[in-house]
C-alpha positions as CSV (number, residue, x, y, z in Angstrom):
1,X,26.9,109.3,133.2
2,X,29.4,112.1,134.4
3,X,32.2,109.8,133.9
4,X,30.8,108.1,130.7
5,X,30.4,111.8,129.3
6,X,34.2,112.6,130.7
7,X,35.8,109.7,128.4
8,X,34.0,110.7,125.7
9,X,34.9,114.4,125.3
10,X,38.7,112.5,126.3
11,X,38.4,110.5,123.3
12,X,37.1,112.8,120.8
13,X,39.8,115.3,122.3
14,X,42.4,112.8,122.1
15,X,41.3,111.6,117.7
16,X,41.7,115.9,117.3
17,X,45.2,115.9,118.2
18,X,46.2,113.0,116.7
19,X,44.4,114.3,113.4
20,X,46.1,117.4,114.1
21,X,49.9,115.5,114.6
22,X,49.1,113.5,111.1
23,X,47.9,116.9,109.2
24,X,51.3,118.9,110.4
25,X,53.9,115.3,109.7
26,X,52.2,114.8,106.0
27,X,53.4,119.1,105.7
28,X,56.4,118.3,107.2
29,X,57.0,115.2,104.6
30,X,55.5,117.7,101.6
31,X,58.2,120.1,102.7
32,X,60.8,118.0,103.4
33,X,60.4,116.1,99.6
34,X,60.5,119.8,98.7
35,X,64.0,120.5,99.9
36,X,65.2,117.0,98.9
37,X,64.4,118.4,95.2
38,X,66.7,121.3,95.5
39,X,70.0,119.8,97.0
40,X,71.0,119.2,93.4
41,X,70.8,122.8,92.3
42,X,72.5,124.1,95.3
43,X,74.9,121.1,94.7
44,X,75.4,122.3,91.1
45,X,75.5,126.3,91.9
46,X,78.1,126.1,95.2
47,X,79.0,122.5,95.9
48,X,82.8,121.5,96.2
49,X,84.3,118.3,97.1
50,X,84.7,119.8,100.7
51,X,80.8,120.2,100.8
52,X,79.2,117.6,103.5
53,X,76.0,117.6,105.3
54,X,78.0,119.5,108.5
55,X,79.2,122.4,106.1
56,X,75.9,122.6,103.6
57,X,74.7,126.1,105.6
58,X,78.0,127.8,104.5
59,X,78.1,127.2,101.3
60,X,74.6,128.9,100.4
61,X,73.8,132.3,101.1
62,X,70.8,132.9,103.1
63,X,68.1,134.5,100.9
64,X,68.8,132.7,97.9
65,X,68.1,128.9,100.4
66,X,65.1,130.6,101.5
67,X,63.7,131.4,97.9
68,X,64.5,128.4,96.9
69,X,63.2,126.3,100.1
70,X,60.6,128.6,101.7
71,X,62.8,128.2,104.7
72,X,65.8,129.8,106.2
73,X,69.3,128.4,107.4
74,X,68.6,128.7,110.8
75,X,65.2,126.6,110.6
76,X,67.5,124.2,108.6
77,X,70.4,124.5,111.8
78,X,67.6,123.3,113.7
79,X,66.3,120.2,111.9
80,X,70.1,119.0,111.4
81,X,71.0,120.0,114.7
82,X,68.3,119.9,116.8
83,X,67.7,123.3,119.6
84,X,65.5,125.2,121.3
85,X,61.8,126.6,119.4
86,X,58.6,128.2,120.6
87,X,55.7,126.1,120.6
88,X,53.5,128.3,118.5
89,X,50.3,127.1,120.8
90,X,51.4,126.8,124.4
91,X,54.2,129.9,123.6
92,X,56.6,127.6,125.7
93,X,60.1,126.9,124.7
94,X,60.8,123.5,123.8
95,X,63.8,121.1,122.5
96,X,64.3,119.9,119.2
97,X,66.7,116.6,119.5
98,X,67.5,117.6,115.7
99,X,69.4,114.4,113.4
100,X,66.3,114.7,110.8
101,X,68.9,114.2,108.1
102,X,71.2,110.6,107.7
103,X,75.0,112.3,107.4
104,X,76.2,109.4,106.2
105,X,73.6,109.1,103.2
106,X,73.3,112.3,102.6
107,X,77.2,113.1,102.5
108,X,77.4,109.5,100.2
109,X,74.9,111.6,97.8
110,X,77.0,114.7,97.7
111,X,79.9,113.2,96.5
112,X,78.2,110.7,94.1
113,X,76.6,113.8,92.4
114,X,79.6,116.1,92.7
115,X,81.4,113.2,90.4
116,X,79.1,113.3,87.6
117,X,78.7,116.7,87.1
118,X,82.8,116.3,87.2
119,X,82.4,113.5,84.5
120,X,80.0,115.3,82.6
121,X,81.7,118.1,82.6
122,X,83.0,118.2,79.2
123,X,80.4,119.0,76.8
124,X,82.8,119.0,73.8
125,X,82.8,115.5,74.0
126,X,79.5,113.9,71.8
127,X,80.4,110.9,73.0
128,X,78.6,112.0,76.4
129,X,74.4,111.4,75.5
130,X,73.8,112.7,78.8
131,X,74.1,116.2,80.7
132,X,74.0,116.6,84.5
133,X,71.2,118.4,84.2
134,X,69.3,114.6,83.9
135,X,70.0,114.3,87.9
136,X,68.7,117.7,88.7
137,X,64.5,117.4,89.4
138,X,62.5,120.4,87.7
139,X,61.7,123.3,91.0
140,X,58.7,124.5,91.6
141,X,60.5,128.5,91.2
142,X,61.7,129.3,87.6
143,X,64.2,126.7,87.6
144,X,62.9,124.8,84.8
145,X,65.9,123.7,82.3
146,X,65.6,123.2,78.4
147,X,66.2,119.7,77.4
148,X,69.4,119.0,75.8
149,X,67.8,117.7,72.4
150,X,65.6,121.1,72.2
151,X,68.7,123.1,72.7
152,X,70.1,121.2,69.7
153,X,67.0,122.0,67.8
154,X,66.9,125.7,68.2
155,X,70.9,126.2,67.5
156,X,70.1,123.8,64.3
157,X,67.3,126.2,63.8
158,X,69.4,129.4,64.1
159,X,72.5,128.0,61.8
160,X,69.7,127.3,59.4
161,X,68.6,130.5,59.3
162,X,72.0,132.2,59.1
163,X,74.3,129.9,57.1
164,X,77.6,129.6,58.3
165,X,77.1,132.5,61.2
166,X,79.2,130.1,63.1
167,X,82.4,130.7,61.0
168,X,82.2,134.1,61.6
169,X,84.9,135.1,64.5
170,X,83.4,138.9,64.4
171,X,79.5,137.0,64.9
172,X,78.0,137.6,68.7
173,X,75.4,135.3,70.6
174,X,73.7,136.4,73.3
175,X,71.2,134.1,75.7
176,X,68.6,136.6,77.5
177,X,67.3,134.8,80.2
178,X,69.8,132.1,80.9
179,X,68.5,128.7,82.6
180,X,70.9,126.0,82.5
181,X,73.4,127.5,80.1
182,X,73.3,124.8,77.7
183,X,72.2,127.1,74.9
184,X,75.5,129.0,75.2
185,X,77.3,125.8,75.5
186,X,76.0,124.8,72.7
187,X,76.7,127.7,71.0
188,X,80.4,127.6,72.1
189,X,80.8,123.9,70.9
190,X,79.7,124.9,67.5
191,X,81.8,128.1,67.2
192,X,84.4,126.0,68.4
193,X,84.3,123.2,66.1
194,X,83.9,125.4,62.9
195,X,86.0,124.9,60.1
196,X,85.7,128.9,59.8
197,X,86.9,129.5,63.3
198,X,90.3,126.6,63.1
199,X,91.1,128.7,60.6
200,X,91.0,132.5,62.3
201,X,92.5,130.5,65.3
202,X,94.6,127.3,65.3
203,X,95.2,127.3,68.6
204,X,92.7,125.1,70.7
205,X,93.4,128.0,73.7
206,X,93.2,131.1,71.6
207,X,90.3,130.0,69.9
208,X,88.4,129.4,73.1
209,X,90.0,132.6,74.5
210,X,88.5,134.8,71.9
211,X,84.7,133.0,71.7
212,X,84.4,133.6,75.2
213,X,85.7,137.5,75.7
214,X,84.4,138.7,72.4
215,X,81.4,136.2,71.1
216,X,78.7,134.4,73.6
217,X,77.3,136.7,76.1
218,X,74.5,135.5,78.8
219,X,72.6,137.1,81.7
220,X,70.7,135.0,84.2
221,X,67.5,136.2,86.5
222,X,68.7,134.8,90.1
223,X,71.6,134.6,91.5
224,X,71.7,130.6,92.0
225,X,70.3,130.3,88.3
226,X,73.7,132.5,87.4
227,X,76.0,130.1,89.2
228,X,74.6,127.2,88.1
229,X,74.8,128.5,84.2
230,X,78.0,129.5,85.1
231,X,79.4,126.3,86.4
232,X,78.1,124.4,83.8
233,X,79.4,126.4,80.6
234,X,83.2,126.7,82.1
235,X,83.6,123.7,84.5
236,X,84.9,121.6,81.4
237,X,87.9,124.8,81.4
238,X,89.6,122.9,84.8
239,X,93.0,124.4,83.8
240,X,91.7,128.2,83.9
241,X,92.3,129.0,80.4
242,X,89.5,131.1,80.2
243,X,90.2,134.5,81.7
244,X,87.5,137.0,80.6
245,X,83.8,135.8,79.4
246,X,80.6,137.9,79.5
247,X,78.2,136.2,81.5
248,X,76.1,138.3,84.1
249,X,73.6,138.3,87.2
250,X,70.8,140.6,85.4
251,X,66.8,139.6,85.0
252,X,66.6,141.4,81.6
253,X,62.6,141.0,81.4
254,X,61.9,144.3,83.0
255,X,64.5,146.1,80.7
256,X,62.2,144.1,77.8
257,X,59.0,145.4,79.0
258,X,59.9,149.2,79.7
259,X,61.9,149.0,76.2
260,X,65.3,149.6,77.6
261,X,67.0,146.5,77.2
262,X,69.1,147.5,74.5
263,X,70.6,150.3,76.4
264,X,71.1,147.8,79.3
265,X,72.8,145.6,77.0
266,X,75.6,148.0,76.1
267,X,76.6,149.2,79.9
268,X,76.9,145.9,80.7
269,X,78.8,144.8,78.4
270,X,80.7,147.8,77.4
């Protein structure tokens, strides 16, 4: 009986741990999906063609991966890498052999991305039905993009509204709470293609020079929403034509609810 009752706690003992083991992999794999979501907007806000899985930590800044991922760099070092950690039962330290991630599939991803959003860079061009923001998932944070064809809609909307307002080189645009920054890229492509604007500017460069210092204007909440809206409405300038546009880090709700944002709006952009 004493060695009957012995196996028996063993076993039920033995059924809670591996309960226990399956409960913290399935979080693991929850978290893990979690991150695989975001690679494309850290791709979009920082990547270059020099970013690889070895190099991904130093291309992000530390607080805005951990808003975005609920975990740091460091706990990311140790996945890729593999190190030392305290077991959070036993309070031991214990090694980590690390490789969690495939370089070779996850650098093959980097660059396969990296290339569209070079191809689709150019949103002048109709020809192009798709935008790179089709290969970046929705995120559970505020990173939730505007489809391209509602974008369309609400600038249709706004030219219907006020006829010909994109003739106008003297009319200003401004996006409050940018997301992807397709609404100011739309905006742009319209000014730009105006039969109002060729004629105040014939030149391509000029024309493009004065919409963006004196025209569209666009603040973003976070600081990887910014670069993200940032790369996507000048990456198409690859020549660095554009020298001066009015595009800012600021979360303007809080000037909105305290009634301030119009005296916000004219020290930033004084």
């Amino acid at each position: 009986m004493p060695e009957l009752c012995e196996e028996f706690v063993k076993t039920v003992e033995t059924q809670k741990r591996e309960q226990k083991k399956e409960t913290i992999e399935e979080a693991a794999r929850v978290h893990l999906r979690g991150f695989a979501r975001t690679i494309p907007s850290f791709l979009m806000a920082y990547g270059d063609e020099n970013t690889t899985l070895a190099t991904f930590d130093t291309i992000i800044p530390d607080e805005v991966f951990q808003e975005v991922t609920s975990i740091s760099l460091d706990q990311f070092r140790l996945l890729r890498d593999g190190g030392i950690y305290l077991d959070a039962e036993t309070g031991e330290q214990k090694q980590y052999a690390g490789n969690l991630f495939d370089p070779v599939v996850f650098d093959d991803s980097v660059k396969e991305f990296l290339s569209l959003r070079t191809k689709l860079a150019d949103y002048f061009d109709e020809s192009q039905e798709q935008d790179i923001f089709d290969y970046i998932p929705p995120q559970k944070t505020n990173q939730i993009f505007t489809p391209k064809y509602i974008v369309k809609q609400m600038v249709d909307m706004l030219e219907k509204e006020n006829p010909h307002c994109f003739d106008d080189p003297d009319k200003t645009f401004i996006d409050l709470y940018m997301k992807s920054g397709l609404y100011i890229a739309e905006i742009v492509k319209r000014l730009y293609n105006s039969d109002g604007m060729k004629n105040a500017f014939p030149d391509k460069k000029e024309r493009l020079q004065h919409i963006f210092a004196n025209q569209v204007y666009g603040l973003a909440p976070t600081e990887i929403i910014y670069q993200i809206a940032l790369h996507f409405i000048l990456d198409f300038d690859i020549d660095g034509n554009i020298e001066k546009f009015n595009l800012k880090q600021v979360d303007a709700l809080a000037f909105s609810k305290n009634g301030t944002l119009e005296q916000e709006l004219n020290r930033l952009f004084d």
